[in-house]
C-alpha positions in Angstrom: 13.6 3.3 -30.3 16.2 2.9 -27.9 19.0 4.1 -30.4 16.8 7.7 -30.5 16.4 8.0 -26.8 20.5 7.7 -26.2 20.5 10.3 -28.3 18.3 12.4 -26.4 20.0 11.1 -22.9 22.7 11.1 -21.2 23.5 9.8 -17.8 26.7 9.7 -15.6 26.6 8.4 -11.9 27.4 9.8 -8.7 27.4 9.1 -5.2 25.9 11.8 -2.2 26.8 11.7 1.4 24.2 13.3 3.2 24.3 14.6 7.0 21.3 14.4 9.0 20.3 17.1 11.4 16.9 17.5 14.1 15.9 20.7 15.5 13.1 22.0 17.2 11.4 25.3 16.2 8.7 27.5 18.2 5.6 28.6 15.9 3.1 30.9 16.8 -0.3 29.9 15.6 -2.5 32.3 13.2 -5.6 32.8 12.8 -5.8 30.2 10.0 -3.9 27.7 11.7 -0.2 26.8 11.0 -0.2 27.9 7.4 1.9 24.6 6.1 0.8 22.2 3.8 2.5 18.5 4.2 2.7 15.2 2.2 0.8 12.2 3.8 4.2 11.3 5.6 4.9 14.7 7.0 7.2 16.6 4.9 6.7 20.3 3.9 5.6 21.0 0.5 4.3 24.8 1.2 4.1 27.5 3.3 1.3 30.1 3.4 3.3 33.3 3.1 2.8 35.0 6.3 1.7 32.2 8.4 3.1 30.4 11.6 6.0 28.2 9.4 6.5 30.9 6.8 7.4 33.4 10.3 9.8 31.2 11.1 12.1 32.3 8.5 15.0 30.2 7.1 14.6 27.5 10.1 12.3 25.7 8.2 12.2 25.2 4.4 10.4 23.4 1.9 11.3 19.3 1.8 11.5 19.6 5.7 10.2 16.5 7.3 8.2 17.0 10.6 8.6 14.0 13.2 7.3 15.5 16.3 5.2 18.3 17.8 5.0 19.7 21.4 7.4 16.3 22.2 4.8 13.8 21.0 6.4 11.6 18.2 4.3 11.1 14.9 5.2 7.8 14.0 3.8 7.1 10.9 0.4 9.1 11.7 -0.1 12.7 9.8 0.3 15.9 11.9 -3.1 16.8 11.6 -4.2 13.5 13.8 -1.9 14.4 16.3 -1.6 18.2 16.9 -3.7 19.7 19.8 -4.5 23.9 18.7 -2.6 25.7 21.1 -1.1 29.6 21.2 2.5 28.0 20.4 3.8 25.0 19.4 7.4 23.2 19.0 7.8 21.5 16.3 11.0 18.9 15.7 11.8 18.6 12.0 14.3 16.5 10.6 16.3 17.6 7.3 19.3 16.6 5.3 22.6 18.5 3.7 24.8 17.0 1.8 28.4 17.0 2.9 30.0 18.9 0.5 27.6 21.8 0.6 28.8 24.7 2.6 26.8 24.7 6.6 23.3 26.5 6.7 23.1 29.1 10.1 20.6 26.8 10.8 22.4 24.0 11.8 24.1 25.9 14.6 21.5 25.0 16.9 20.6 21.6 15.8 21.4 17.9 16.6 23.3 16.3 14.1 21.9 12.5 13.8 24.0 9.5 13.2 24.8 8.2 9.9 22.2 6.0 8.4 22.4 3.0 6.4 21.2 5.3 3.7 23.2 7.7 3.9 25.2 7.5 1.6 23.7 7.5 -1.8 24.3 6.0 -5.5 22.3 8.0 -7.6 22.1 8.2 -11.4 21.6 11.6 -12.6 20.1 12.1 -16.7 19.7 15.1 -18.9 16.5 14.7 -21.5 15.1 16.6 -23.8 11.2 15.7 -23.7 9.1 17.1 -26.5 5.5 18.4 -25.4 2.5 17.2 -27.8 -0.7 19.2 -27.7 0.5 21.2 -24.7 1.4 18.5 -22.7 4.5 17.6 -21.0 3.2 14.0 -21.0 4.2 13.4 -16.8 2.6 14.3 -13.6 4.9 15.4 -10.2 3.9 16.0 -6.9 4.8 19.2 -4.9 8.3 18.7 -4.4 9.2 17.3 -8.4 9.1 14.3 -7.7 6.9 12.1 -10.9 4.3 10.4 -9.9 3.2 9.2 -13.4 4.0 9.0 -16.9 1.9 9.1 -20.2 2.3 5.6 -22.1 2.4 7.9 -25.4 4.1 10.9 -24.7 7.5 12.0 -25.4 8.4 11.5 -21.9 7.8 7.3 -22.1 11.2 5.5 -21.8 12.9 8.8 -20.3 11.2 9.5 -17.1 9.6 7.2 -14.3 7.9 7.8 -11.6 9.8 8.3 -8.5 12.5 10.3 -10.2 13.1 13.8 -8.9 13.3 16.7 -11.7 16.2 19.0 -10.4 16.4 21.6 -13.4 14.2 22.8 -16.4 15.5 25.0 -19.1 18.7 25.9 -16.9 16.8 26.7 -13.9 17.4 25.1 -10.9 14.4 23.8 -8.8 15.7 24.1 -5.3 12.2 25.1 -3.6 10.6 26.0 -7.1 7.8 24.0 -8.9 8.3 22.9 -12.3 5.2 24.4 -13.1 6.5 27.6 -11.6 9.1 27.4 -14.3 8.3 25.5 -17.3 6.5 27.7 -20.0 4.0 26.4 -21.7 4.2 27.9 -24.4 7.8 26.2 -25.2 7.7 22.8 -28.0 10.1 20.9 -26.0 11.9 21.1 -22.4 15.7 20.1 -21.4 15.2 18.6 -17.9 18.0 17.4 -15.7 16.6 14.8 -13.4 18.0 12.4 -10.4 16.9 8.7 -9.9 18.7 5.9 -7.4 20.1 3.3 -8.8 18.6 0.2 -8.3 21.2 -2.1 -6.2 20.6 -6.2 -5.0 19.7 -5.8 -1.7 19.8 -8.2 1.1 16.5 -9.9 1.8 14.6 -8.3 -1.2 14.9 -5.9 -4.3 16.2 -6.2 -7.6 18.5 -4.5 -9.6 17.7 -2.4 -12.7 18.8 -4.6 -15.0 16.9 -8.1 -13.3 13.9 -9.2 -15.3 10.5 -8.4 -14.4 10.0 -11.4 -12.5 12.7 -10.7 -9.5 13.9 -13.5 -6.7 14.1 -13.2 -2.8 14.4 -16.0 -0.2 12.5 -16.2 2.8 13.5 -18.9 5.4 11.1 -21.5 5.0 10.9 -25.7 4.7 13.2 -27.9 6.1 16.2 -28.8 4.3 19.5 -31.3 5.4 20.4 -31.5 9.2 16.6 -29.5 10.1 17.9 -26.2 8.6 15.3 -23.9 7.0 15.4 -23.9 3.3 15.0 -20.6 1.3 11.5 -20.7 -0.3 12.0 -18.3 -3.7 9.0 -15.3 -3.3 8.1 -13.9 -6.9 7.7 -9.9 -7.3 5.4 -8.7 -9.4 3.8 -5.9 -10.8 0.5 -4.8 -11.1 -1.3 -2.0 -13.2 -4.6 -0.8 -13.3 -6.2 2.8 -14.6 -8.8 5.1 -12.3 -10.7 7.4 -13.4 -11.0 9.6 -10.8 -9.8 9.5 -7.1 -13.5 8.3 -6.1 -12.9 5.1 -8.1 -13.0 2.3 -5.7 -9.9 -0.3 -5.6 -12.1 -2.8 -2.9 -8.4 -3.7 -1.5 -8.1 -3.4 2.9 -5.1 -3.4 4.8 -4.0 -5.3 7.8 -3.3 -2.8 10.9 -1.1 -4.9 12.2 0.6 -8.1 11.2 1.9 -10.3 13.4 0.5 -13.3 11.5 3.0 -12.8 8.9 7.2 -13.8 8.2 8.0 -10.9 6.5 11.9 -10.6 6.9 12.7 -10.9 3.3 11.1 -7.3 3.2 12.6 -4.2 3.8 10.3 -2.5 6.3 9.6 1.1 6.4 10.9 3.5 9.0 7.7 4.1 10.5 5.2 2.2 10.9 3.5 -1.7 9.5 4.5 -2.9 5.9 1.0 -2.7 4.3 0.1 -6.2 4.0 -3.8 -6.8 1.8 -5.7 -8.4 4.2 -8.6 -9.0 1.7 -9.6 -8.0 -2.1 -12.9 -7.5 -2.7 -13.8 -9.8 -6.2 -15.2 -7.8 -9.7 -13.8 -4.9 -8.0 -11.1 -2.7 -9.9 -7.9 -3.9 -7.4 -9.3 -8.1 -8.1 -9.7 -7.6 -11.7 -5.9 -6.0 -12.0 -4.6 -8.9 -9.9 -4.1 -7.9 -6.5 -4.9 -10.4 -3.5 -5.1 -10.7 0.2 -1.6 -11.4 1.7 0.2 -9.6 -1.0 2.6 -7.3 0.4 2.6 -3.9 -1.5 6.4 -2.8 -1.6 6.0 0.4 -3.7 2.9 2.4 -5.5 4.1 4.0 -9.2 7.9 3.7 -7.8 7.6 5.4 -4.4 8.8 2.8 -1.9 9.5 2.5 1.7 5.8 3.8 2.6 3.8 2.0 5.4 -0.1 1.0 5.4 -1.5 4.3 6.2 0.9 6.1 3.3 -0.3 3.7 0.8 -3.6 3.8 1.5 -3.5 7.5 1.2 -1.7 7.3 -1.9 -3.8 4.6 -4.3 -7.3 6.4 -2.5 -6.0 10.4 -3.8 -4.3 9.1 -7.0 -6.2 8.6 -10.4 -5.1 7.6 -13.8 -2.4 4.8 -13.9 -1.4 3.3 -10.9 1.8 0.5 -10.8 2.1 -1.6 -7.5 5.0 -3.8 -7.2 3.7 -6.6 -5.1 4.9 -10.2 -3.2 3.1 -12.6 -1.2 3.7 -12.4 2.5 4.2 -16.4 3.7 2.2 -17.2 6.7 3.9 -16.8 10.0 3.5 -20.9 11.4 2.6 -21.0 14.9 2.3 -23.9 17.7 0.3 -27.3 16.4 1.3 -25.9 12.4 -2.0 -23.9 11.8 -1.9 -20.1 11.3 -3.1 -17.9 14.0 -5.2 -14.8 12.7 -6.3 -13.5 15.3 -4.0 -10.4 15.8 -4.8 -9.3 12.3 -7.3 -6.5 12.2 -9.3 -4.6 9.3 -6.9 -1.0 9.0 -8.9 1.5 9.9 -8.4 4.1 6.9 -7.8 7.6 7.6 -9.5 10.4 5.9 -8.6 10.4 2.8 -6.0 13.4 1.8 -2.9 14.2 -0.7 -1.4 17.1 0.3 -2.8 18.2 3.8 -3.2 21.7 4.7 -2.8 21.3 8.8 -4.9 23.7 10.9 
């Protein structure tokens, strides 16, 4: 098996250095509201041609994130909750170049941010060939390319994952272009060039590509020589299970908040609380598949870095097969040894949405 897909894949690695950029654009409002449509954290998928974002011209484009309207910060909440209908509105979006790509006009009257920890980027980029059967491609992406899932028995098992971004089909590069906009269907088999990070150890959590299933962190717990904490080893794991449809019930609530937790061996998200199970309810799909309260949900089907709200919006749209990589969050001790829940409250879900359409 693995002999045949080396022969249908080849890989080299690269590293990106992006620069960062915020700017604040005036829309008018239509009649139909602002015309955009925006992934649960915020980042523009679409553009109703001739709405308010689409009039805006080349100042906003497609894989755009929004972080603030009419100067109120989003913070992890969807623009829909937060924008107040008005004639005009300011928007603040945040986008990204990377450094060796010539300046957009657009830049001249931005704010270039600081460099991020992340700015810099190891990614590992692959060229596949992935055969369809019966018509399909075997994988599922979201509005911007990136997959979301894979079929177990498709051609497209053991090439693609979810989380990877598809760049290029056929020749054709996707820039702002759907692969459905470009794939024909009608074609036995697809060349696809395709961008994934590369997994790297990282401090305080993660695992790199290569580690086995079962990964290591250390989170400073129990007493070892001279009174100094000794690292306690937290176990990742992964776990699977299939819905039908997006009305299928997992019976899995999220802490809002969760103070009652020692969670620095986890990278935390950039907005917003890690989501953190506060309770699972039993014979329900999420129990039976293995999930429990305190469990710490690190990434759904490879899509990491996503706070309480953006997973719960995630596993309550998705259907089919759904991957969580998962850790239990030790107990935060308090005075007298005994855990203090009291500051943990039931997360109270939004409604539920993919891809919004904001009015």
């Amino acid at each position: 098996l693995w002999a045949a897909v080396a022969k249908r894949k080849t890989t080299r690695t690269h590293y990106l250095t992006l620069n960062t950029y915020e700017v604040d654009v005036e829309v008018t409002r239509g009649e139909r509201g602002l015309g955009v449509g925006l992934t649960v954290d915020n980042i523009v998928v679409e553009m109703e041609p001739g709405g308010s974002f689409a009039r805006a011209g080349d100042r906003i484009r497609v894989n755009d994130k929004i972080v603030a309207i009419d100067g109120t910060p989003l913070r992890g909440r969807m623009l829909k909750d937060v924008v107040v209908p008005r004639d005009k509105h300011v928007v603040t979006l945040v986008f990204c170049r990377e450094a060796s790509q010539p300046a957009a006009p657009r830049e001249a009257g931005a704010r270039e941010l600081p460099p991020a920890a992340h700015s810099r980027m190891k990614l590992r980029e692959y060229t596949a060939t992935v055969k369809r059967r019966d018509g399909s491609a075997g994988f599922t992406l979201d509005p911007t390319n990136v997959v979301l899932e894979v079929e177990p028995a498709s051609d497209a098992a053991g090439l693609l994952r979810p989380g990877d971004k598809v760049v290029e089909v056929d020749g054709v590069l996707l820039e702002h272009t759907r692969f459905g906009e470009v794939a024909e269907p009608g074609r036995p088999a697809h060349k696809l060039r395709f961008v994934r990070l590369k997994p790297s150890k990282r401090k305080g959590g993660g695992a790199d590509e290569d580690d086995d299933d079962e990964s290591v962190a250390s989170t400073p717990r129990g007493d070892g020589p001279g009174g100094r904490k000794r690292p306690e080893r937290v176990r990742f794991r992964e776990v699977t299970l299939s819905k039908n449809s997006p009305e299928d019930r997992l019976g899995v609530v999220f802490h809002k908040v969760t103070d009652g937790y020692d969670l620095r061996a986890f990278a935390r998200p950039e907005e917003g609380t890690l989501p953190v199970i506060k309770r699972v309810d039993e014979g329900l799909m999420g129990w039976n598949a293995g999930l429990r309260a305190d469990d710490v949900v690190l990434a759904v089907n490879g899509l990491s870095d996503m706070n309480n709200y953006q997973v719960v919006e995630m596993i309550r749209t998705l259907h089919g097969q759904i991957t969580f990589l998962v850790a239990p969050a030790p107990k935060q001790p308090v005075e007298g040894g005994s855990f203090n829940g009291s500051a943990a409250r039931e997360l109270a879900l939004p409604r539920p949405v993919g891809c919004s359409r904001v009015s």
